[in-house]
C-alpha positions as CSV (number, residue, x, y, z in Angstrom):
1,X,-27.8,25.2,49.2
2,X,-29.4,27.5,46.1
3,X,-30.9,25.3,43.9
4,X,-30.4,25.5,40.6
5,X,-32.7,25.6,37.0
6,X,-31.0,23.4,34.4
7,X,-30.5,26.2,32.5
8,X,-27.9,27.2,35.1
9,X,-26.6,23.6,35.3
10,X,-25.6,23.5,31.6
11,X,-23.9,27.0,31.8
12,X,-22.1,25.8,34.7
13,X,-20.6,22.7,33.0
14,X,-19.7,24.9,30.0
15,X,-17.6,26.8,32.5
16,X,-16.3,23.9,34.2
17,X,-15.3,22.3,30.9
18,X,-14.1,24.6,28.9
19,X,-11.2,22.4,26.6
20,X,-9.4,25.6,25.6
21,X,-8.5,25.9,29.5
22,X,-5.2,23.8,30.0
23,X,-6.2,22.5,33.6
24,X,-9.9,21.2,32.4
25,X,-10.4,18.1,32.2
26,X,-11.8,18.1,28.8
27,X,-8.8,19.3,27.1
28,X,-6.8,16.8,29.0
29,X,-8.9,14.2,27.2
30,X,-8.3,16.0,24.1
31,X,-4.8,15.6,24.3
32,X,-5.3,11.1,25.1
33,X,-7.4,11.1,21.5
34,X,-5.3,13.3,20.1
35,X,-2.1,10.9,20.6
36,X,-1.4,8.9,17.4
37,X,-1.0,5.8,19.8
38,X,-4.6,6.1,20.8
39,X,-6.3,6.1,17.8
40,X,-4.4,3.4,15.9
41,X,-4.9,1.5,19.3
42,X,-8.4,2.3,19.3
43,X,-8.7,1.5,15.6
44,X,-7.1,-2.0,16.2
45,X,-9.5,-2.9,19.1
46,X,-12.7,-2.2,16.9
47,X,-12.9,-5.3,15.2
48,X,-13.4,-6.9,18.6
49,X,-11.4,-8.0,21.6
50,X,-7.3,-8.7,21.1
51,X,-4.3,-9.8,22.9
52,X,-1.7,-7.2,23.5
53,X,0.6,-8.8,21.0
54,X,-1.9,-8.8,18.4
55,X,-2.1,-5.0,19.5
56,X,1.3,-4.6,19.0
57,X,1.2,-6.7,15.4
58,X,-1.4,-4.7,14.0
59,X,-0.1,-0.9,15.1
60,X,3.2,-0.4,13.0
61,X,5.8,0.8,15.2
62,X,4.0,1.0,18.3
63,X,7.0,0.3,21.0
64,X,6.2,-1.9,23.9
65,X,6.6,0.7,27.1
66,X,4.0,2.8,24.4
67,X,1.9,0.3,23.7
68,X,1.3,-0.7,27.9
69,X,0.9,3.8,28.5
70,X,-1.5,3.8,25.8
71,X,-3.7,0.8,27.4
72,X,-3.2,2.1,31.0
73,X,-4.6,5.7,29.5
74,X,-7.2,4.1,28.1
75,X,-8.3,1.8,30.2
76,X,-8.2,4.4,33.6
77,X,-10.4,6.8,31.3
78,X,-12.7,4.0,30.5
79,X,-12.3,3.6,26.6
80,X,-10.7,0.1,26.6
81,X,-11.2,-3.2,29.4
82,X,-9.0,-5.1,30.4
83,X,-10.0,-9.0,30.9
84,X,-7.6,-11.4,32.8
85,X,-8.6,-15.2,31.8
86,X,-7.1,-18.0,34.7
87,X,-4.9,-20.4,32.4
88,X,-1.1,-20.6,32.1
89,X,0.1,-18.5,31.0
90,X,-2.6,-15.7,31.9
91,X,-4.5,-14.7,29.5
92,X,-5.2,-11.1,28.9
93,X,-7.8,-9.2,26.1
94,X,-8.6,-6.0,25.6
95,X,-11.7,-4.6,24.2
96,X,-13.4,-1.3,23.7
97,X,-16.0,-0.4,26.1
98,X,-19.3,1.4,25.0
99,X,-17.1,4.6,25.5
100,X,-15.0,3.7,23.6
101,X,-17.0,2.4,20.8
102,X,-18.7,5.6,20.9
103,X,-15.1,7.1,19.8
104,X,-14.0,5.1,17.1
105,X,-17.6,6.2,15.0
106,X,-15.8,9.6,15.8
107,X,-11.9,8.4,15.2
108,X,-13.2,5.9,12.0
109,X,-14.5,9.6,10.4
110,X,-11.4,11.7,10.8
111,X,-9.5,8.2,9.4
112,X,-11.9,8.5,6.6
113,X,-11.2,12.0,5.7
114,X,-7.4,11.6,6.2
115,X,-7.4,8.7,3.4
116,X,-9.7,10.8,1.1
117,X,-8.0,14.0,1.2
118,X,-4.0,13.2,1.1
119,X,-3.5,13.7,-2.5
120,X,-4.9,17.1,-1.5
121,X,-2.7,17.5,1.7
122,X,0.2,16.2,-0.5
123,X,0.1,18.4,-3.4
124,X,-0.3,21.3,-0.7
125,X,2.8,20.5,1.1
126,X,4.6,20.4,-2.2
127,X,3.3,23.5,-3.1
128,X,4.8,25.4,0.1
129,X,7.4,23.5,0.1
130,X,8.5,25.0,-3.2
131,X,7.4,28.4,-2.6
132,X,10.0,31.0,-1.5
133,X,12.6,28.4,-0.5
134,X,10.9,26.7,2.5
135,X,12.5,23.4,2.9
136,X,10.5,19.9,3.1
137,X,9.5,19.2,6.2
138,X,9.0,15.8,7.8
């Protein structure tokens, strides 16, 4: 077996996770923090540890079978852990994990940035959606 500088190394990862190449694993990650699930979900969790109905509570809308996907996603791709406590009923918290802490600095910013620029985002929209007859859009 060759060995290899870490020069070499790093190029090789760049190939191997390139997120603009469908089957990489990188861009399937982009498309789990990409979901508006995740990163209310996410959001909820950084406060500290919650039960899945208080999950459910805080994210408007979030549907049950959603809400159990989302946690599965994020939980098999190490973001959230899942803690079962013996009592009856079973008690059950999530909580972010380091990686996923990591994210929500990341998540918190765009959230940030969303807030602070919608007036702008708004008045755009308004302003295409008058131009040249293109209707509103959703």
């Amino acid at each position: 077996m060759p060995t290899t500088t870490a020069a070499q190394r790093r190029e090789q990862a760049k190939v191997e996770y390139n997120a603009f190449l469908a089957a990489c694993p990188t861009n399937q990650m982009l498309d789990t923090i990409g979901d508006k699930w995740t990163c209310l979900i996410l959001a909820a969790l950084g406060p500290g540890p919650r039960r899945y109905g208080e999950i459910g509570a805080t994210v408007a809308a979030v549907s049950n079978k959603m809400l159990t996907q989302t946690l599965r996603t994020l939980e098999r791709d190490g973001l959230v852990a899942r803690r079962m406590t013996a009592q009856v009923p079973v008690r059950v918290d999530y909580s972010l994990t380091p990686l996923g802490q990591s994210l929500l600095v990341i998540l918190t910013r765009l959230q940030q940035w969303a807030e602070g620029h919608m007036d702008e985002v708004l008045a755009a929209r308004a302003e295409f959606d008058s131009a040249a007859g293109n209707a509103p859009r959703p």
